[in-house]
C-alpha positions in Angstrom: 27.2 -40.8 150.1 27.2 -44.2 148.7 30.4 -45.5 147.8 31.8 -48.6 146.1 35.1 -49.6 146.5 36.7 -52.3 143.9 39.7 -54.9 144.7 40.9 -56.3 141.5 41.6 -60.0 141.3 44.7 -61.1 143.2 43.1 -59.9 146.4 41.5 -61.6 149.3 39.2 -59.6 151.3 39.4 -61.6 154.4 41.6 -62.0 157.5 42.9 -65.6 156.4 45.2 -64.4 153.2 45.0 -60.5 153.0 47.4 -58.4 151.0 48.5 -55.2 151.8 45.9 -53.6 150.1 43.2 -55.6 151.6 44.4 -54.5 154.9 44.4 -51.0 153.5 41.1 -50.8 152.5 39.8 -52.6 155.4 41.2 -49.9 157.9 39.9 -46.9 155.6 36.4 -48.5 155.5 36.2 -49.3 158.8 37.1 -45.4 159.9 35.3 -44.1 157.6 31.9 -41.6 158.1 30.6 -43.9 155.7 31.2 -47.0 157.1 27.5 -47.9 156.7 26.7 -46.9 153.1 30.1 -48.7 151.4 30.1 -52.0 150.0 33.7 -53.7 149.0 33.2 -55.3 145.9 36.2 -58.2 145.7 36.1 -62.0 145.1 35.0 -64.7 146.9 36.3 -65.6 149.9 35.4 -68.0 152.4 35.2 -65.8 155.4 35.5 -62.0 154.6 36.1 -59.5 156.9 34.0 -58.9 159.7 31.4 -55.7 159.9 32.0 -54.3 156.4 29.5 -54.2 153.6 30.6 -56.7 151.0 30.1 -58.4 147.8 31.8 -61.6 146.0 32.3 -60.8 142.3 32.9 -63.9 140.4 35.7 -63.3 137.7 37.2 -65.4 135.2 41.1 -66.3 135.9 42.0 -65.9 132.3 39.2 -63.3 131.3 40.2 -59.9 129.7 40.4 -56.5 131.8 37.6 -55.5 130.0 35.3 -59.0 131.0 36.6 -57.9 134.9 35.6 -54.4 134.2 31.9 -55.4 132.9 31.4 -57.7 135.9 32.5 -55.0 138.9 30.2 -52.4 136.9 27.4 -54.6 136.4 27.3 -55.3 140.2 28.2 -51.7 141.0 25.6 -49.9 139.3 23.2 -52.4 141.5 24.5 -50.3 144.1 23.6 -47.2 142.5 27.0 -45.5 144.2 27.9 -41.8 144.2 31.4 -42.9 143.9 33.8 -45.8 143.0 37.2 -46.7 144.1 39.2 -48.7 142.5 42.4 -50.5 144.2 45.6 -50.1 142.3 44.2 -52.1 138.8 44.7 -49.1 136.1 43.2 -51.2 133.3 40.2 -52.2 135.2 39.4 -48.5 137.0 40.0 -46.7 133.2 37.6 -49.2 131.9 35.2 -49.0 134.7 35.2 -45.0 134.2 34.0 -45.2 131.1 31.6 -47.9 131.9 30.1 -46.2 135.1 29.7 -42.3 133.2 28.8 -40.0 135.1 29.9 -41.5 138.4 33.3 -40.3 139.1 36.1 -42.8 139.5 38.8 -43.0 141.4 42.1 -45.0 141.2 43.7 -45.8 144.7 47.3 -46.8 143.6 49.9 -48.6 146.0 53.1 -48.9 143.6 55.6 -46.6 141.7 54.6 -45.6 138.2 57.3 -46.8 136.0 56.9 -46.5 131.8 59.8 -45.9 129.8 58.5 -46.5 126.7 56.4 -43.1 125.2 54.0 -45.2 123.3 52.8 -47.1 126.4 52.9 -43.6 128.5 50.6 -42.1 125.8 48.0 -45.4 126.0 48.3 -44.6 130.1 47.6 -41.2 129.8 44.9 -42.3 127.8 43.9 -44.6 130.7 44.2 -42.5 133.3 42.0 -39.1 131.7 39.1 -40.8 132.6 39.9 -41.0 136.1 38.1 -38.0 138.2 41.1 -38.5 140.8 44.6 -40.6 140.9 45.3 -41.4 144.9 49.0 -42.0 145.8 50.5 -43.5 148.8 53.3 -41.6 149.4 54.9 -38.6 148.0 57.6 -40.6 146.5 55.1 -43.0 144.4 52.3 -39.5 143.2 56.0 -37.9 142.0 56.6 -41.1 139.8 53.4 -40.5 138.5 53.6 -36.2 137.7 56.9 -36.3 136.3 55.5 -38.3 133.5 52.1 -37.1 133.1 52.0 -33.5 134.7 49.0 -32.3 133.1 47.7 -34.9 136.1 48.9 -33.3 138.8 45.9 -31.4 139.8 43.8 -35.1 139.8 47.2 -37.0 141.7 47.1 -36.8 145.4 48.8 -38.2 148.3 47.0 -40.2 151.2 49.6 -42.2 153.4 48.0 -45.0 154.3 47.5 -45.8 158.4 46.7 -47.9 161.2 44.4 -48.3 163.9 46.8 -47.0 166.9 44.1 -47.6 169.8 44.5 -51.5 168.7 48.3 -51.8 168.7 49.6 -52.1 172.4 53.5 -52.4 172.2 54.6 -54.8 175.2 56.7 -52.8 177.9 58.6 -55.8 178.8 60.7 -56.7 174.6 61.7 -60.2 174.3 64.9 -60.5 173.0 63.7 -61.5 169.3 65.0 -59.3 165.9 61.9 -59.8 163.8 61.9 -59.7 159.4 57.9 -59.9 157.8 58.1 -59.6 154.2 57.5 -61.3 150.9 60.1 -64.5 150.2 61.0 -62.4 147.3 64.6 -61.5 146.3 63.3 -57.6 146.0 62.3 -57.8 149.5 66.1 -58.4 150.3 65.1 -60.9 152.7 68.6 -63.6 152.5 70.2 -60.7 152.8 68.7 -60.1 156.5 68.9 -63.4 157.2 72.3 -63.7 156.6 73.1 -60.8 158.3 71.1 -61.8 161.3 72.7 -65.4 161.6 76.4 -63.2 161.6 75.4 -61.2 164.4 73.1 -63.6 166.7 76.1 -65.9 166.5 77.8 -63.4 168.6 74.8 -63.1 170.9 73.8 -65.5 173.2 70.0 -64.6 174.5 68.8 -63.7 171.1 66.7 -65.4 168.7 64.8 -64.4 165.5 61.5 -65.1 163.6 61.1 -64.6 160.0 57.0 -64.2 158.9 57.2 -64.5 155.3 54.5 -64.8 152.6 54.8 -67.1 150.0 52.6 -64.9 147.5 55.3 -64.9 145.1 55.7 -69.1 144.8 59.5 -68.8 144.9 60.3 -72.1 147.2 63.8 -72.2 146.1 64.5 -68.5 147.7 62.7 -69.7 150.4 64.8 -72.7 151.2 67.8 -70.2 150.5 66.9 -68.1 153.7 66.0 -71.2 155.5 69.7 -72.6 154.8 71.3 -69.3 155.8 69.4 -69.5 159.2 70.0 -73.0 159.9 73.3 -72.6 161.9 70.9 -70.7 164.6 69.3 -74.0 165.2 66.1 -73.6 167.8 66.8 -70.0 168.3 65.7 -69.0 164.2 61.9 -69.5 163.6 60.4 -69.5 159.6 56.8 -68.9 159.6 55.1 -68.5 156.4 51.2 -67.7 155.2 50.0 -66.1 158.4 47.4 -64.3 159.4 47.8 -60.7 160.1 46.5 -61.4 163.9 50.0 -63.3 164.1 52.1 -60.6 162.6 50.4 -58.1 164.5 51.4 -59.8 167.9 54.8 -60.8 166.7 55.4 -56.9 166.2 54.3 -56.1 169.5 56.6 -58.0 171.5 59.8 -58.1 169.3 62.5 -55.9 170.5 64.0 -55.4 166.6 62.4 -55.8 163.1 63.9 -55.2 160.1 62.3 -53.9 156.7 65.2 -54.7 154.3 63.4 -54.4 151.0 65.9 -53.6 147.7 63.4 -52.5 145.9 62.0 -49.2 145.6 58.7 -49.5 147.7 55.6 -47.1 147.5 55.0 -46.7 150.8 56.3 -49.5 153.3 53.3 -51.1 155.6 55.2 -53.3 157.2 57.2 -50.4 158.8 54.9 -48.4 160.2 53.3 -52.0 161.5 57.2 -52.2 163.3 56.4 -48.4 164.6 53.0 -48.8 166.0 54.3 -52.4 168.0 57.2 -50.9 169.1 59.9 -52.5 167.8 63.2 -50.7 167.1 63.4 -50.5 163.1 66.2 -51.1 161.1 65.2 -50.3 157.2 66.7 -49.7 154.0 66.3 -45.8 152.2 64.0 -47.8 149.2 61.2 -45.8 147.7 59.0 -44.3 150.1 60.8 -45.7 153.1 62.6 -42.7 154.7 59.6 -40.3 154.0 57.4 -42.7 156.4 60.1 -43.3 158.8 61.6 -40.3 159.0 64.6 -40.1 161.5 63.0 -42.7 163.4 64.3 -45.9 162.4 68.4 -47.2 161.7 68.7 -46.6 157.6 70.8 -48.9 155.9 73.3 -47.5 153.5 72.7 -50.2 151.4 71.2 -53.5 151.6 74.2 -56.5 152.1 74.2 -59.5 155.1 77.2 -57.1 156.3 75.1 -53.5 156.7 72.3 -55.8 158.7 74.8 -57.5 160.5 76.2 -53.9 162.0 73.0 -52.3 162.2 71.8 -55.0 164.2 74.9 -55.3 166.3 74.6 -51.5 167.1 70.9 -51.9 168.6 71.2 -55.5 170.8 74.2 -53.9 172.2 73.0 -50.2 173.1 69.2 -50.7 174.7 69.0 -47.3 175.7 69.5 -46.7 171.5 67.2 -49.2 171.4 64.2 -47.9 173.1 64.8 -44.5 171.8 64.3 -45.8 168.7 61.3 -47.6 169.2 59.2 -44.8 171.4 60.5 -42.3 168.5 58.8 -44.6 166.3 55.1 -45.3 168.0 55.1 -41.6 168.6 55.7 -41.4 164.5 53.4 -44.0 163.6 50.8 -41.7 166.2 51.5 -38.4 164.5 51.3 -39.2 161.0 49.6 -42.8 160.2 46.8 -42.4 162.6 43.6 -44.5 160.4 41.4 -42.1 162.0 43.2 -39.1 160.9 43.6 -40.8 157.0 40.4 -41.8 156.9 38.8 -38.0 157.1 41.0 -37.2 154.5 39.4 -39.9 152.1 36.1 -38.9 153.4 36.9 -35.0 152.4 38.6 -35.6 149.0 35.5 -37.9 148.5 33.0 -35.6 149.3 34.9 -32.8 147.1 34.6 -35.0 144.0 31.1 -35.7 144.2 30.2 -32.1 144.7 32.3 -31.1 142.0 30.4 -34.0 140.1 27.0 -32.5 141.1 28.1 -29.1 139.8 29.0 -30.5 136.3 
C-alpha cells in the first residue's frame, strides 16, 4: 500500500523545530508496516527527519487553502498513492478529497471541534463528507466532533497517539528537579506553575526547576512574566526555550516531577504521556483529554492557580514513596496504552480497511 501523508504549513518535519504533530507522524511512520512505501509530503526544511520517505512542498505564506491544496495534490498524484493523510488542516484535506477522487482521504485531527455558529457547522459538514475517514486523538476530542455532526460517526474514530517505549529509559537514580514543557502560552497555564513552583521550592532547600518552553506562539511579554515569577529561585530555576525534542526527551528522564498545567481544554496531551514514559511523577490539570490518558496515574489538579501547584507539588517532594508510585504507575500506563508499536497497527488496519472498501466501490 502506498501511502501519502500531508503536514499542512505551520509544520516542520525535522528534529530541529518539530510540533507535536510532526512528532506524531514521525512515530506512526516509523512503526508502521509501510514504513517503506510512505512519503511525508511537508515543507522544506533544512534537515528532515532521518529514514522516512519525504518530500518538500513549496507553498506560498499568503496563498489560499485551495493554491495549498493544488500544490500537495499535484505532488501527491506523482506518487500515485492508495491513500492520503492529511494532518489536522480541514480546509486543505476536504479540498484535497475532491482533488485526489477516487483516492480516499483521510483527516488526522489533533484539536477539539468547536463551531457554534450553524451556518459554519453546515459549510464543515460540507467539508468533512468528502473525507472517507475523520481520525481523532482521544475520545474526548472524536465526541466534540459526533455531537455536532452525528451522521459522521461511523467515519470518526479514535487513535491515541504513542511513543516509542523501547527508546525512553527513565533514570533509577531522580534528581531533585520539578520539570514544566509547554507552549509560553497563557492557555498552557504556565505563570501559574511557575508561580506555584517558586512558593513551594522556597520551602525546599535541594530542589530546583527547569521550564522547556516553546516560543511558537511569539508571546515575549508572557515569557518574561514566567521568567520574573521565577527569579527569586535564582541559580536553582532554569528557562530554556526552542529545544529540540532530544533535550526534552532527556530532561523527562531524569526529573523527579513534571507538571502539565494546561487551562485549556487539550485533545489529547503529548507532553504527559512524554512525563509517563520518563518517569517523572505527574502533576496535571483535568483539561480536555487529560484524565482519559492519565487515568489515576498522575496528581489532578482541581483547578489550575499558583496555589493548587504549590500543594500538589508540596504533597510529592515531601512523600517519595507517593512519589515513585506515581511515576512507575505512570510508565506502566504509558506501556499499556501509548505503546507506538501497538498504535501504529491500528493505523495500518483502519488503513487497509479503507482501501479495500475503496476497491469494492
Amino acid at each position: 500500500m502506498r501511502i501519502v501523508n500531508v503536514l499542512p504549513r505551520g509544520m516542520h518535519f525535522g528534529p530541529t523545530g518539530a510540533t507535536a504533530i510532526d512528532l506524531c507522524v514521525r512515530d506512526f511512520v516509523a512503526h508502521s508496516a509501510y514504513r517503506t512505501s510512505t512519503t511525508v509530503l511537508a515543507a522544506p526544511v533544512e534537515t528532515p527527519f532521518a529514514d522516512i520517505l519525504y518530500r518538500p512542498v513549496h507553498l506560498v505564506s499568503a496563498g489560499s487553502h485551495s493554491a495549498a491544496a493544488l500544490r500537495f495534490a499535484d505532488a501527491a498524484r506523482q506518487l500515485s498513492p492508495d491513500i492520503v493523510i492529511v494532518q489536522h488542516h480541514v480546509p486543505i484535506a476536504s479540498a484535497l478529497a475532491r482533488r485526489m477522487t477516487p483516492v480516499p482521504v483521510v483527516l488526522h485531527r489533533h484539536n477539539l471541534y468547536t463551531s457554534a455558529n450553524p451556518l459554519k457547522r453546515l459549510y464543515h459538514n460540507w467539508q468533512f463528507e468528502a473525507l472517507a475517514q475523520t481520525i481523532w486523538v482521544s475520545n474526548v476530542a472524536r465526541q466534540s466532533f459526533v455531537r455536532q455532526h452525528p451522521r459522521l460517526a461511523s467515519r470518526a474514530v479514535t487513535v491515541h497517539s504513542g511513543l516509542d517505549m523501547s527508546a525512553w529509559v527513565p533514570a533509577q537514580k531522580r534528581e531533585a528537579v520539578v520539570l514544566c514543557v509547554g507552549r509560553a502560552t497563557p492557555e498552557k497555564g504556565i505563570l501559574q506553575a511557575a508561580e506555584g513552583v517558586c512558593a513551594i521550592l522556597g520551602r525546599a532547600s535541594g530542589w530546583r526547576t527547569q521550564f522547556i518552553l516553546s516560543r511558537l506562539d511569539r508571546n515575549e511579554r508572557y515569557l518574561q512574566s514566567i521568567r520574573e515569577a521565577l527569579a527569586p529561585l535564582g541559580t536553582r530555576a532554569e528557562v530554556l526555550t526552542d529545544q529540540p525534542h532530544a533535550v526534552v526527551k532527556c530532561a523527562y528522564e531524569t526529573a523527579a516531577v513534571a507538571l502539565v498545567p494546561s487551562i485549556f481544554a487539550e485533545p489529547f496531551g503529548r507532553t504527559a504521556v512524554e512525563a509517563f514514559a520518563g518517569g517523572s511523577a505527574l502533576i496535571c490539570s483535568r483539561s480536555g483529554g487529560l484524565p482519559e490518558v492519565v487515568g489515576n496515574d498522575a496528581h489532578l489538579l482541581a483547578e489550575v492557580t499558583s496555589q493548587t501547584v504549590a500543594e500538589a507539588l508540596g504533597s510529592l517532594i515531601h512523600d517519595e514513596r507517593l512519589r515513585t508510585g506515581l511515576a512507575a504507575g505512570g510508565r506502566q500506563r504509558a506501556e499499556r496504552c501509548f505503546d507506538i508499536v501497538t498504535q501504529s497497527r491500528r493505523l495500518d488496519t483502519l488503513y487497509e480497511g479503507l482501501l479495500t472498501r475503496s476497491c469494492r466501490a
